[in-house]
C-alpha positions as CSV (number, residue, x, y, z in Angstrom):
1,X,-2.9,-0.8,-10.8
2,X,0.8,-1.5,-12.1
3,X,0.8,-4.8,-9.3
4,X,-2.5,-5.9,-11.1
5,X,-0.9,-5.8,-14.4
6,X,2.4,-7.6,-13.2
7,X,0.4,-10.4,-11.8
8,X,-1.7,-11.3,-14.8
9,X,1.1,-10.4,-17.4
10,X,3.3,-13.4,-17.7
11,X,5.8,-11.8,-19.3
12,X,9.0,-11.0,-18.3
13,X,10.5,-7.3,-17.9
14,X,14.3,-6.2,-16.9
15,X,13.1,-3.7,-14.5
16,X,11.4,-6.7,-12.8
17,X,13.7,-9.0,-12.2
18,X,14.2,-8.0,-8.8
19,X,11.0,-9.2,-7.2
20,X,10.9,-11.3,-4.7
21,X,9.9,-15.4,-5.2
22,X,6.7,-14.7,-3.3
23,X,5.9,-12.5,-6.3
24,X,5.5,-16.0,-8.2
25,X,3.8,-17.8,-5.5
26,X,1.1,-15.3,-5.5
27,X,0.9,-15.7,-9.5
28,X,1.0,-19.3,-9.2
29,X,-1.9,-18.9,-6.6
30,X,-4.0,-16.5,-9.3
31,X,-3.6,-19.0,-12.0
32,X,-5.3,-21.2,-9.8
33,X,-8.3,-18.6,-9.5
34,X,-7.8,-19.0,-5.8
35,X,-7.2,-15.3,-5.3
36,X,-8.7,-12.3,-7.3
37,X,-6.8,-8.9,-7.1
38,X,-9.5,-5.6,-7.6
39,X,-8.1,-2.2,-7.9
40,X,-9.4,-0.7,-4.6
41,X,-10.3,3.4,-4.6
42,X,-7.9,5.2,-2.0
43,X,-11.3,6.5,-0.6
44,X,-11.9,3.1,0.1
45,X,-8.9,1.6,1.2
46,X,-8.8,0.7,4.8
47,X,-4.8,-0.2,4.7
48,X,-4.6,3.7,4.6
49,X,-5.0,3.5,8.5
50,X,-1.7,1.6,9.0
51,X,0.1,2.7,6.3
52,X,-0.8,6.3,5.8
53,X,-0.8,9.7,8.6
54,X,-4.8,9.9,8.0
55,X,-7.4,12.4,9.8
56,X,-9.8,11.2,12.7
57,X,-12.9,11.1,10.2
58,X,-10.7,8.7,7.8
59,X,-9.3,6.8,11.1
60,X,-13.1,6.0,11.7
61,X,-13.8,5.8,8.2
62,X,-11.4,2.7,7.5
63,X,-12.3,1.1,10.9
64,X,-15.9,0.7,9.4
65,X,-14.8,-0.6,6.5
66,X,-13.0,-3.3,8.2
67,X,-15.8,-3.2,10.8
68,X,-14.0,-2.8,14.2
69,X,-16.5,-1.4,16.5
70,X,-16.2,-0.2,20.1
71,X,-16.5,-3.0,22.5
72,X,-19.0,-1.8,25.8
């Protein structure tokens, strides 16, 4: 939720100020209301597959989100 916050607050902090440049592209591109950040649940995450050691149910769980399915 603290990303959120940094993109939409325009405001400049000293704990920031080592962010990367692509920080401002990405607020450049939410000015532009081509991009809308949501606060996603950690139930319903799917980047917990790649990023996170996750059981076999919530292995399956994110591939339906993304909807990967078996291919016969």
């Amino acid at each position: 939720m603290n990303a959120i916050f940094l993109m939409k607050n325009h405001v400049y902090y000293t704990r920031t100020e080592h962010i990367d440049d692509s920080f401002y592209f990405v607020r450049e591109i939410l000015k532009e209301d081509d991009l809308v950040l949501e606060k996603i649940h950690t139930q319903e995450n799917p980047t917990d597959m790649l990023t996170k050691v996750i059981s076999e149910a919530k292995f399956n769980h994110c591939k339906n989100l993304l909807h990967i399915f078996p291919v016969a």
